[in-house]
C-alpha positions as CSV (number, residue, x, y, z in Angstrom):
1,X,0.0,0.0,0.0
2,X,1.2,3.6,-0.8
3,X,0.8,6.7,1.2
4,X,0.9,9.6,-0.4
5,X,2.9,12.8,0.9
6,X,2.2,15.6,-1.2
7,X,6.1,17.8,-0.3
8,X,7.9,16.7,-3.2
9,X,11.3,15.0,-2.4
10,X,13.4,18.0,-4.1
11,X,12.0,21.0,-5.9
12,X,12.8,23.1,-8.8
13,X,11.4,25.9,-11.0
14,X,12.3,26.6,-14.4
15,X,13.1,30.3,-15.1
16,X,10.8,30.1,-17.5
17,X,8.7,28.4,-20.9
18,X,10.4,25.7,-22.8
19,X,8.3,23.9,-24.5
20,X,11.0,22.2,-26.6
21,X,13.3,21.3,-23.7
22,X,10.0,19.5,-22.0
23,X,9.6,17.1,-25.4
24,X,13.5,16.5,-24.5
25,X,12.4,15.9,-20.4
26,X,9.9,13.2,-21.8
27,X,12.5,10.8,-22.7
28,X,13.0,10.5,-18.9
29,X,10.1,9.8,-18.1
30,X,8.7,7.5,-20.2
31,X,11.7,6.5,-22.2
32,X,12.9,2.7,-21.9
33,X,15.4,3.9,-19.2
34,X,13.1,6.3,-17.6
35,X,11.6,6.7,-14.3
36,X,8.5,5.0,-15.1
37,X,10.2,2.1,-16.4
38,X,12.4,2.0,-12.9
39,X,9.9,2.6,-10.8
40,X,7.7,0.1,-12.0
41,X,10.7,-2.6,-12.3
42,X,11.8,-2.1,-8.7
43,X,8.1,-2.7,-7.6
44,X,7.2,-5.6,-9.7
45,X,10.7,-7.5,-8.4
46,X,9.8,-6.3,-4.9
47,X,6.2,-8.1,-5.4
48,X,7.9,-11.0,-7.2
49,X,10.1,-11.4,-4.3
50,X,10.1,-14.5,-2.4
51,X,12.3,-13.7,0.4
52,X,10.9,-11.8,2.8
53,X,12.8,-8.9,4.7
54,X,15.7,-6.6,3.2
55,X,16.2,-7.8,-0.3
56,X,12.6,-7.5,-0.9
57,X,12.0,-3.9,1.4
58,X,14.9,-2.8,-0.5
59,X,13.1,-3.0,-4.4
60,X,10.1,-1.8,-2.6
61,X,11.9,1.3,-1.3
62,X,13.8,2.5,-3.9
63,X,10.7,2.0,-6.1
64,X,8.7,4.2,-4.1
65,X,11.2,6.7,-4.0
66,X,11.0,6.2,-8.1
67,X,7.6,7.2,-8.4
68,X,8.5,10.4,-6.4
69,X,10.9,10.9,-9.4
70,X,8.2,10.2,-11.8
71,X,5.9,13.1,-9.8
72,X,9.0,15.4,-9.8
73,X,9.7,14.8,-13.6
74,X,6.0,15.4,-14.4
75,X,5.9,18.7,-12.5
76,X,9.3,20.1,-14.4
77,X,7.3,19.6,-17.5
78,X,4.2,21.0,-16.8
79,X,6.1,24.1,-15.9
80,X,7.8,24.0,-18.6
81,X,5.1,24.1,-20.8
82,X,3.1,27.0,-18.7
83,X,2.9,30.1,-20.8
84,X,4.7,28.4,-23.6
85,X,3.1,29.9,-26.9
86,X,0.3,27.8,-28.5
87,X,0.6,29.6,-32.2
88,X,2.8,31.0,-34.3
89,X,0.9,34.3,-34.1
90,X,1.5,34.8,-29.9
91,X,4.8,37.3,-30.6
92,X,6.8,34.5,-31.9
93,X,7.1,36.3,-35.5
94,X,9.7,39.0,-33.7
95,X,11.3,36.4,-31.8
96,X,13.7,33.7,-33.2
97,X,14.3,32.1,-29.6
98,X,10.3,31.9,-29.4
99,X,9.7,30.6,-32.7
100,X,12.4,27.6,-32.5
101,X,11.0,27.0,-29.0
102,X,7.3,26.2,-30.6
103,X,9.0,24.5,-33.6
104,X,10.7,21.9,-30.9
105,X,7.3,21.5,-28.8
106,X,5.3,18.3,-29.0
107,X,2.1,19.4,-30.2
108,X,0.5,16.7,-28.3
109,X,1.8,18.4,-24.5
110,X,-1.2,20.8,-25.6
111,X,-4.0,18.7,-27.7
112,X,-3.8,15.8,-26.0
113,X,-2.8,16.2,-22.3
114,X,-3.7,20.3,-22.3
115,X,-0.4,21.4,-21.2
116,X,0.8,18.7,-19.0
117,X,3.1,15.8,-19.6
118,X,2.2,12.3,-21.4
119,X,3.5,8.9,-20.5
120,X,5.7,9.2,-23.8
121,X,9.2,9.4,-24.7
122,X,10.9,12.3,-26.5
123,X,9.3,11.2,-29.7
124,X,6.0,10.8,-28.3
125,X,6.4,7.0,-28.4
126,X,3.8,5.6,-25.9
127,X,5.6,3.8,-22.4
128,X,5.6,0.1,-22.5
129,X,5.6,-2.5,-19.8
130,X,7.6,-4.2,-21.9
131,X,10.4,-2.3,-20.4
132,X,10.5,-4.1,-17.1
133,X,11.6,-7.1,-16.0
134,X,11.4,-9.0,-12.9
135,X,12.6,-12.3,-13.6
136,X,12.2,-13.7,-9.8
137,X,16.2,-13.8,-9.4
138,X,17.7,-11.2,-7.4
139,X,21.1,-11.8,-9.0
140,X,19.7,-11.2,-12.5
141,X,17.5,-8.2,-11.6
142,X,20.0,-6.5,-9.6
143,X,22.6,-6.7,-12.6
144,X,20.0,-4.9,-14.9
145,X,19.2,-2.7,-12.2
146,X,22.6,-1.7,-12.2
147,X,22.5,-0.9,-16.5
148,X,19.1,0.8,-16.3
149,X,20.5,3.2,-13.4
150,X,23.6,3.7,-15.3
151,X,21.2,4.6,-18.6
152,X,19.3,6.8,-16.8
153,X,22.2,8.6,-15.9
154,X,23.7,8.8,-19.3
155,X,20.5,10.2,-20.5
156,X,20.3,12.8,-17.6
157,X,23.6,14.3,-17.8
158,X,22.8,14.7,-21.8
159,X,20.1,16.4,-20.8
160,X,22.0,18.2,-18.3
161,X,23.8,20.1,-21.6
162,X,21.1,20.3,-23.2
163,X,19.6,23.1,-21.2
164,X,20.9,27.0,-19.6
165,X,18.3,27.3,-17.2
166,X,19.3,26.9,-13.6
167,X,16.2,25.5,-12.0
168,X,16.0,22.8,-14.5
169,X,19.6,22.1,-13.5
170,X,18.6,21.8,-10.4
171,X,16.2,18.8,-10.6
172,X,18.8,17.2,-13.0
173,X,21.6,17.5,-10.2
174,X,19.4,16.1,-8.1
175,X,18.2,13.0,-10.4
176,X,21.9,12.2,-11.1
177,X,22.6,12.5,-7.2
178,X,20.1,9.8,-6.7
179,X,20.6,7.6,-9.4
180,X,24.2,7.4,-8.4
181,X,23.0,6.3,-4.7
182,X,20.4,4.1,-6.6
183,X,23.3,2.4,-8.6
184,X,25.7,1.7,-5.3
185,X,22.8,-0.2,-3.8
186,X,22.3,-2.5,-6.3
187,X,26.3,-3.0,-6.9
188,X,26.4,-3.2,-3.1
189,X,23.2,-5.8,-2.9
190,X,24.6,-7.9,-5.8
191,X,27.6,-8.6,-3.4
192,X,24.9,-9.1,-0.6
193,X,23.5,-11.7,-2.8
194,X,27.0,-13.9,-2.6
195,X,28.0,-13.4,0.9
196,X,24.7,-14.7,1.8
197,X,25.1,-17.4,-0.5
198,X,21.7,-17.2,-2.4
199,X,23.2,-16.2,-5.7
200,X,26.8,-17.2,-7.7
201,X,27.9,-16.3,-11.4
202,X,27.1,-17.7,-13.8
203,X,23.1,-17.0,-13.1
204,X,21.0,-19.5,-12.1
205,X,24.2,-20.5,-10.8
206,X,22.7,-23.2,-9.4
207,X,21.6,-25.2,-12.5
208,X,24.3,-28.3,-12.9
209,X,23.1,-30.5,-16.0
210,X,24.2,-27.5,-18.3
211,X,27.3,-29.2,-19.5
212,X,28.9,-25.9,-19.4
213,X,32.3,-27.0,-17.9
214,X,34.0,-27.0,-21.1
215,X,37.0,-24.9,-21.4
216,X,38.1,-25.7,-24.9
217,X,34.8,-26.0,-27.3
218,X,34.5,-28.6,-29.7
219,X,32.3,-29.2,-32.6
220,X,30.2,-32.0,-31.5
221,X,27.6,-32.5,-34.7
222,X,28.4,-32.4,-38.5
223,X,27.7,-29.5,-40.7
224,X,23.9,-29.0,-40.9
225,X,22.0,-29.5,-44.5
226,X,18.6,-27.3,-44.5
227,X,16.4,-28.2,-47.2
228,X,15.8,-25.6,-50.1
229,X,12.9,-23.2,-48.9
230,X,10.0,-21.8,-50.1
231,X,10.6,-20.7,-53.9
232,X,7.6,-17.8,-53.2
233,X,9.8,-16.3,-50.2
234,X,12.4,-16.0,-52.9
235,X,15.2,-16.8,-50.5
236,X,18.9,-17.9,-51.9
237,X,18.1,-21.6,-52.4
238,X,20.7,-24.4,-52.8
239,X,18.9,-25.7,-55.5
240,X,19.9,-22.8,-57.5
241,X,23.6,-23.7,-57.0
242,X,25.9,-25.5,-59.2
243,X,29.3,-27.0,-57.4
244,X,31.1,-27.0,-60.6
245,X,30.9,-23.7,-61.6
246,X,34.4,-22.0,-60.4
């Protein structure tokens, strides 16, 4: 169950309209590193977990503190689009900074969500739940959970200069901050994971009738013969080639 608080964790105000730089904020949110993909990951392996105490309080606390990110992120848009011109007609004919502003907006902040921000990425691409996974082993989650905070933070500090205004620096200070924090927890939890013996490389590490001992790989079958395909797929068939030709 979630409680909601309504202080937000950190706060910042842009200095002003920037409709363009909000398209650009989207991809944090609802891109396939964002904060709602995150958020939602950290929750569903919490939920998945079948161990009850830290491992499983600690996915369920860092993805609550994820969907504070994904309230801050919305707000820093919504800002950003207040006041932003609607037209090319509000003053933006005498003003070059204006006019490449509304050329950058997403026209959809304003038709379909009325100013506010959508559950989209930069390019207005819809958020999937395709983006999470909780496979059910810690091991294997925690090592993505280590990629997608190390996405995230590629993406913010791109962001980071892609923008002059200081508030919006700000939050993105803060968002890298946390998603350096976020990223030592899982480092530190995957090595919780083998001094409590649960987990081992290679993951499952468990699973012996893999035959994986090998150190020096062998062929072990002949060279496979496929029959000729389809002729309507028009695919390169062997019964078009001829052995003698040189």
């Amino acid at each position: 169950m979630f409680r909601h608080v309504r202080d937000l964790q950190f706060e910042a105000k842009p200095d002003g309209p920037d409709a363009a730089f909000a398209r650009r904020l989207q991809e944090v949110l609802g891109g396939r590193w964002g904060e709602m993909t995150v958020a939602n990951q950290y929750l569903f392996q919490g939920w998945n977990c079948r161990l009850p105490g830290k491992y499983r309080d600690l996915l369920l606390d860092v993805g609550t503190e994820e969907m504070g990110h994904v309230e801050m992120i919305v707000t820093m848009i919504t800002r950003l689009l207040d006041s932003a011109p609607l037209s090319l007609s509000e003053g933006i004919a005498d003003n070059p900074i204006a006019g490449a502003v509304y050329a950058g907006s997403n026209p959809a902040h304003f038709i379909h969500a009325g100013g506010g921000a959508l559950p989209v990425d930069a390019n207005g691409v819809p958020w999937s739940g395709a983006f999470i996974t909780a496979s059910g082993n810690l091991l294997a989650d925690f090592q993505l959970n280590v990629t997608a905070e190390a996405q995230g933070r590629l993406q913010i500090a791109r962001l980071f200069q892609m923008t002059d205004d200081p508030g919006v620096k700000q939050l993105l200070r803060f968002l890298l901050a946390r998603d350096a924090v976020h990223q030592n927890m899982w480092l530190a939890a995957i090595e919780q994971l083998k001094e409590d013996g649960l987990e081992e490389m290679p993951v499952p590490e468990a699973f012996g009738d893999s035959g994986e001992c090998a150190d020096n790989p062998r062929a072990y079958a002949p060279e496979p013969v496929l029959p000729a395909g389809d002729p309507r797929l028009y695919g390169t068939s062997p019964d078009r080639w001829d052995d003698t030709v040189t």
